[in-house]
C-alpha positions in Angstrom: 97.7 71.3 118.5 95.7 70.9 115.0 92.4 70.8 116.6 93.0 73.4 119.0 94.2 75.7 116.0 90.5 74.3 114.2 88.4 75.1 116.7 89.9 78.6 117.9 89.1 80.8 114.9 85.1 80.4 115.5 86.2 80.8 119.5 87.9 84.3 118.5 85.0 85.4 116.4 82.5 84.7 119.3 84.8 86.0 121.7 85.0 89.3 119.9 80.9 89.7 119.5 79.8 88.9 122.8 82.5 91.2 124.0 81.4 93.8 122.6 78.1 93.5 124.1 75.3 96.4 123.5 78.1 98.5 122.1 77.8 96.1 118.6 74.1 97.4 118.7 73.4 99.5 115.6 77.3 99.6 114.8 77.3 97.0 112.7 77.9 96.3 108.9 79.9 94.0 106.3 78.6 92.3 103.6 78.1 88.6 102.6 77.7 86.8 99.4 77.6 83.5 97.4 79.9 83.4 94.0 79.4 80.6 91.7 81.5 80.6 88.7 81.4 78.1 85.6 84.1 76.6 82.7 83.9 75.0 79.5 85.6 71.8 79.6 87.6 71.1 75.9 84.8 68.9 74.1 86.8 66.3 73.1 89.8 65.9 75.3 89.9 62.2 76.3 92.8 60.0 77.9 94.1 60.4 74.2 92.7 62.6 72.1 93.8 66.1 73.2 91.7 68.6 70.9 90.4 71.3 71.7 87.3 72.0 69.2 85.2 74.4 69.7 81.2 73.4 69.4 78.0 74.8 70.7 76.9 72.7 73.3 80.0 72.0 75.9 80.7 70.4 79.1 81.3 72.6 82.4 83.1 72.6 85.7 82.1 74.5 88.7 83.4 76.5 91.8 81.3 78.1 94.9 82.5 80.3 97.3 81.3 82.5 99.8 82.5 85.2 101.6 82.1 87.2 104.4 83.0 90.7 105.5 82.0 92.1 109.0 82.9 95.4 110.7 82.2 96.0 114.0 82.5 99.0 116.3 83.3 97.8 120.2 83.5 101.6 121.1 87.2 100.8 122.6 88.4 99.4 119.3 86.9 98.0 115.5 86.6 94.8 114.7 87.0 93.2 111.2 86.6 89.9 109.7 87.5 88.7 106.2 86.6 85.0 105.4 86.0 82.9 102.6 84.7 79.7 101.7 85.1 77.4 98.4 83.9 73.6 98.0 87.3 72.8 98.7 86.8 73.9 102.2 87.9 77.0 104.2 89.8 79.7 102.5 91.2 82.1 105.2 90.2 83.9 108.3 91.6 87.4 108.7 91.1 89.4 111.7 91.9 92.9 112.2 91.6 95.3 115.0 92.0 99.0 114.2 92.4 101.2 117.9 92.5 104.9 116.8 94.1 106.8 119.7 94.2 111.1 117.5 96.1 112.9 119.4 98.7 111.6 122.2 101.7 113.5 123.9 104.8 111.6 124.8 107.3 113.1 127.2 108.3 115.8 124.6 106.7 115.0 121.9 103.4 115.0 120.5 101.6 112.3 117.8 99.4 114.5 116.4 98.0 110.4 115.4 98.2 107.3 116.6 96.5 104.1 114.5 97.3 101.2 115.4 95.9 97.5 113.4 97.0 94.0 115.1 95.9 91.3 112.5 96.0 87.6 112.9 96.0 85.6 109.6 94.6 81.7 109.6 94.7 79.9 106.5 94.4 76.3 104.3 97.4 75.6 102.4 96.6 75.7 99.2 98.4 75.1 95.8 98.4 75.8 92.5 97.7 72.9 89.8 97.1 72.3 86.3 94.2 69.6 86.4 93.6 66.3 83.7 91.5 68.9 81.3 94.6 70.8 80.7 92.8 74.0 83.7 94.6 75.8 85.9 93.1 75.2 88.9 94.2 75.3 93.2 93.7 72.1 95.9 93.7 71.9 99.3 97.7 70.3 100.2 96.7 67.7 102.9 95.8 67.3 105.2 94.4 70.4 104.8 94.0 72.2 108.5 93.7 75.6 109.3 96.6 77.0 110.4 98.2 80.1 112.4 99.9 81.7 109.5 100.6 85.4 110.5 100.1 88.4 113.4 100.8 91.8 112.1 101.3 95.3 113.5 100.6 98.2 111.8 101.3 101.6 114.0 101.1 104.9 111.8 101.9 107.7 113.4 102.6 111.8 112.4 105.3 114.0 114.5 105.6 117.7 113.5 105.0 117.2 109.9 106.4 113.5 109.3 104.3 110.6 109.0 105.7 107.3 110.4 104.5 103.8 109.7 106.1 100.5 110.7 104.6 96.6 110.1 106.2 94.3 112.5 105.6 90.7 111.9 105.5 87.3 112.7 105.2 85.0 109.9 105.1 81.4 108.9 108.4 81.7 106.4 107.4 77.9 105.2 104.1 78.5 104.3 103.1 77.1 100.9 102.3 79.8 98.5 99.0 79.4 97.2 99.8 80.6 93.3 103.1 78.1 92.9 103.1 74.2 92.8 104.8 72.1 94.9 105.5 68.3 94.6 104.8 65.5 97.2 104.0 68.6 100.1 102.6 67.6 103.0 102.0 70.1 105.1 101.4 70.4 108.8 103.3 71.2 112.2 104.5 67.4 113.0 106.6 66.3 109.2 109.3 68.0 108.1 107.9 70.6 105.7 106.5 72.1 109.3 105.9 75.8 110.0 108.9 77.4 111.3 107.9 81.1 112.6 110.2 84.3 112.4 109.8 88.4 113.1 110.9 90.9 110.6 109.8 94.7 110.2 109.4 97.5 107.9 109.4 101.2 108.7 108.7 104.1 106.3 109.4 107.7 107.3 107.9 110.5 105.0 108.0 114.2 104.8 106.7 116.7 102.0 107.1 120.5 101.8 104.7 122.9 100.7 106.5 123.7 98.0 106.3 120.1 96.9 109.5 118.3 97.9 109.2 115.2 99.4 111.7 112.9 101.5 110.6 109.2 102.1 113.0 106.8 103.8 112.4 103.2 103.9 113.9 100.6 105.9 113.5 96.8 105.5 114.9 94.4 108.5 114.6 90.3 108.4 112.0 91.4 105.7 110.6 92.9 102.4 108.0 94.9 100.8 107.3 92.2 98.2 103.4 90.8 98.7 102.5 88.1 101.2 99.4 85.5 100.3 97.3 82.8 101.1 94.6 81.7 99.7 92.5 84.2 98.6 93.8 87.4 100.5 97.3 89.5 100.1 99.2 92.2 101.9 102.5 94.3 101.6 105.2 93.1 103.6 106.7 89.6 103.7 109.4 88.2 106.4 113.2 87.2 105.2 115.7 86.1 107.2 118.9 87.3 106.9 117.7 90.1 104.7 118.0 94.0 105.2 117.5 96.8 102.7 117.6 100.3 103.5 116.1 102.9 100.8 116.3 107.3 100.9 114.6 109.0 98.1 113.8 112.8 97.5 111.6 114.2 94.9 109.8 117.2 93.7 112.7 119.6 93.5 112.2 122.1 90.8 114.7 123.2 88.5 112.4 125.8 86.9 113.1 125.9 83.1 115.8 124.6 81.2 117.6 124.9 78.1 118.9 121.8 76.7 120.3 121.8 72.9 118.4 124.5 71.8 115.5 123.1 73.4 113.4 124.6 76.0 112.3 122.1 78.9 109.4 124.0 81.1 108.6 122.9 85.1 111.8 120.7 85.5 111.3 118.6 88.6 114.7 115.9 89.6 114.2 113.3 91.5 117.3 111.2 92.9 117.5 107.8 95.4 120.0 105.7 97.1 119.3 102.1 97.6 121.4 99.5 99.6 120.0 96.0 100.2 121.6 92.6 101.2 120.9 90.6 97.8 123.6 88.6 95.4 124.7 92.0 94.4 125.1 93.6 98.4 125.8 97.1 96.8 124.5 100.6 96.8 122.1 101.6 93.9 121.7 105.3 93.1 119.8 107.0 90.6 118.2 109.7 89.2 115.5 111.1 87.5 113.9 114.1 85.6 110.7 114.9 84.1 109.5 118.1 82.7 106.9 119.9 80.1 108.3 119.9 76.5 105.6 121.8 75.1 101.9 122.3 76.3 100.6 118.7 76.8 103.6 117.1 76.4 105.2 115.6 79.4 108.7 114.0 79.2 110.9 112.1 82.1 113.6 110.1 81.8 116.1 108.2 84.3 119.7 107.8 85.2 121.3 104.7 87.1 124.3 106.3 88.4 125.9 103.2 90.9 126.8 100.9 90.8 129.5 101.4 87.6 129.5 102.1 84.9 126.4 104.8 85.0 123.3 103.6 82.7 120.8 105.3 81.2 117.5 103.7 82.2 115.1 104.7 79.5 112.7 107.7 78.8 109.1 107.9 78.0 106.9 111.0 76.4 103.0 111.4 77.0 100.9 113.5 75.0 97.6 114.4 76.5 94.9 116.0 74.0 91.5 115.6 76.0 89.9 112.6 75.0 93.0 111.4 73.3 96.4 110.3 75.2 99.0 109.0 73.2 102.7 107.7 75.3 106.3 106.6 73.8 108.7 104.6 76.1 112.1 104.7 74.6 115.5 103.0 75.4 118.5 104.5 74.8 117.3 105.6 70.4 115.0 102.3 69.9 111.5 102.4 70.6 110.6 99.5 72.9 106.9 100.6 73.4 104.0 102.2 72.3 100.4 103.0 73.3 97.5 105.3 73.1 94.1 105.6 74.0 90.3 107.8 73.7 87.9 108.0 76.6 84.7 109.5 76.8 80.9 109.9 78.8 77.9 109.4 76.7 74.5 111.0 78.2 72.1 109.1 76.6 69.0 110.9 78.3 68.4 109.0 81.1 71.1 106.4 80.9 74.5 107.4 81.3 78.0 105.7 80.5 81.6 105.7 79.0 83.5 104.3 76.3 87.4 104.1 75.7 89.7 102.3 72.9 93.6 101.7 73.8 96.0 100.0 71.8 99.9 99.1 72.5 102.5 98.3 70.4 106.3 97.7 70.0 108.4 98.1 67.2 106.8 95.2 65.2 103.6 96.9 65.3 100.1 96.9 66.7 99.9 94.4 69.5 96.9 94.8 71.1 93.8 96.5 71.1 90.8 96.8 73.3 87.6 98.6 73.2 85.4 99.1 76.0 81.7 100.3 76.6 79.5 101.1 80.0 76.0 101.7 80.9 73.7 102.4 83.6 70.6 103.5 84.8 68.5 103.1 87.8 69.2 99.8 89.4 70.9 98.6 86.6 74.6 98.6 85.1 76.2 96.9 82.2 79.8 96.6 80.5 81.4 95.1 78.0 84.8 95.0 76.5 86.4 93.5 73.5 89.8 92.9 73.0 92.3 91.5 70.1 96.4 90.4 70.4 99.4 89.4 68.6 100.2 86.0 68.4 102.9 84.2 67.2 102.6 86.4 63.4 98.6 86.7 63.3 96.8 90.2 64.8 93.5 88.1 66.0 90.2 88.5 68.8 91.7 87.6 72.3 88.5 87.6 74.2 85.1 89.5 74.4 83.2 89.5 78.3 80.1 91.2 79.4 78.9 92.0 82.8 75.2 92.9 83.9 74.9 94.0 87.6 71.5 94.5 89.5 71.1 96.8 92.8 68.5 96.1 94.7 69.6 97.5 97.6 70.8 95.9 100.0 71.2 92.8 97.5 73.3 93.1 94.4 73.5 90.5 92.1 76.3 90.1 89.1 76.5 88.1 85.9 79.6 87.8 84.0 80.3 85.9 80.7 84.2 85.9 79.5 84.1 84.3 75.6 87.8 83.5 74.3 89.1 82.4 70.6 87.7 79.2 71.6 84.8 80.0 72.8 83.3 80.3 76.4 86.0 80.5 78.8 84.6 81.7 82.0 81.0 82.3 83.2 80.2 83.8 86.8 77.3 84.3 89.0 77.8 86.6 92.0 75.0 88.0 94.9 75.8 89.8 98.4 73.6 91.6 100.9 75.8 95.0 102.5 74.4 95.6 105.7 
């Protein structure tokens, strides 16, 4: 079964191509590209001495990857292919199919649209590690075969005014995921920590008014919206046994103005959902929330958990907006629990052109953190750099400072990016593609 699973993703992709025949002919593009990124390793960490000084010349570890992304029209149907490739091995293989049928009648009814994308997922287990220089860093869990992970379903549909989507899915529920650590896992179809397969689905149902109301409706069963991964590629939509949600919102209704307290509240909009899934707590969660204009550039909203008892307030937050500047509170109940604010604006320095922007947060302690960016192109080339400083423990100090120089010589783009931290160099990358 292993090899058969090994040799049938390059089968598929072959499959696919010579199928399409002549109709591939002048339909096709993607991209592919070679990444190669770089790390100082801590100077003197030994077997015993665990130091991290920082010192000009340094030792460095490596990774390589390539990827590759093709799209290909078979005049029926698309084709789409999302691989990658590290010096571990094989990353994933993603294949998707989009079939665009516009219009379609139905007995009575009438799609005014009809998408539908199969996808088939293959992937290496992989998991996430801290290595003997102290890294963070991802292996291959043995023996290290590609595997069937996933097909998915996406049909999205509209019927007189509502748009319908729904994922159905088969999924691998014991697949390792690639950003956790597990111990002793050995992973293939013939131990115990085999793949065990299961179908779940998700269906959204949306509507929205001319007048700006909207009605979503969102139903969840054997599965959730939380992300699904393997290495190196995520989606919405995960499969869970035994698990059912159901969620109805509405939003957009106008209240017009208000008068609260002496207070006048302009363009009041409420909001208000009802929420029932089959967690610990296996109750129904309603709330509400408003948002309006307190003066001109001042937005306020605020939110209400009504259910389950007793009700509580769930915070507010105030935005002021003062072209370049934007300054925003989040409160809970009286206390100030956070703070930020931040300046954007394009230069037009002749023939180069760019941007610049500051932001800072805070809490009630104080400043936290700070960042400054800048941007620059012309012609082929493009450059950015950003500088930022944090809080910790008691000390406000530098965080990190990275720079990145891009070349477009088209159809080849080429990428250099340097990350320095407090202790120096922390990450150092290299990356060229050709877009066809």
């Amino acid at each position: 079964m292993r090899r058969k699973v090994g040799w049938l993703v390059p089968l598929l992709v072959i499959a696919a191509l010579v199928g399409g025949g002549a109709a591939v002919q002048g339909q096709l593009s993607g991209r592919f590209g070679l990444n190669l990124a770089a790390r100082r390793v801590p100077t003197t960490l030994t077997g015993e001495i665990k130091l991290d000084t920082p010192s000009e010349f340094v030792m460095l570890e490596f990774a390589i990857a390539s990827d590759l992304i093709l799209n290909a029209s078979l005049g029926f149907a698309d084709l789409s292919v999302d691989a990658v490739v590290n010096a571990a091995g094989p990353e994933h293989f993603v294949f998707k199919t989009p079939m665009d049928f516009g219009g379609l009648p139905f007995y009575e009814l009438t799609f005014d649209r009809l998408t539908i994308v199969p996808e088939l997922w293959f992937a290496v287990p992989f998991e996430a590690i801290t290595d003997v220089n102290g890294l963070p860093n991802s292996q291959v869990i043995p023996p290290g075969d590609i595997l069937f992970v996933k097909a998915r379903v996406t049909l999205t549909t509209s019927i007189a005014g509502f748009t319908v989507t729904h994922l159905a899915m088969l999924d691998d529920i014991n697949f390792p995921n690639p950003g956790t650590s597990h111990e002793y896992l050995f992973y293939n179809p013939y131990t115990v920590q085999s793949q065990s397969f299961a179908l779940g689905g998700l269906t959204s149902v949306s509507w929205r008014a001319q007048a700006g109301v909207s009605v979503r409706a969102d139903i969840g069963v054997e599965a959730q919206r939380a992300g699904s991964s393997v290495k190196g590629y995520s989606a919405v939509g995960k499969v869970v046994p035994d698990y059912f949600f159901a969620t109805v919102s509405v939003g957009g209704i106008h209240l017009g103005d208000l008068q609260l307290y002496g207070t006048e509240f302009q363009t009041v909009q409420l909001g208000t959902s009802f929420t029932y899934a089959t967690d610990k707590d296996a109750a129904l969660r309603t709330g509400i929330t408003l948002s309006g204009i307190l003066m001109e550039n001042v937005r306020i909203s605020g939110s209400v958990t009504l259910t389950p008892s007793p009700p509580a307030f769930g915070g507010a937050s105030l935005s002021i907006s003062a072209d370049p500047f934007r300054l925003s509170f989040a409160l809970d109940t009286i206390e100030l629990t956070s703070l930020s604010a931040s300046v954007s604006s394009s230069l037009n320095l002749g023939p180069m052109v760019g941007s610049f922007g500051v932001s800072a947060t805070g809490i009630e302690r104080g400043l936290s953190g700070l960042s400054m960016r800048l941007s620059l192109a012309q012609g082929i080339f493009s450059a950015g750099t950003s500088l930022s400083f944090a809080t910790r423990g008691e000390q406000f100090t530098f965080a990190s400072w990275g720079t990145t120089l891009t070349f477009r010589f088209s159809p080849a783009v080429v990428s250099v990016q340097v990350t320095f931290g407090r202790y120096g160099l922390t990450r150092a990358s290299v990356s060229s593609g050709v877009a066809f």
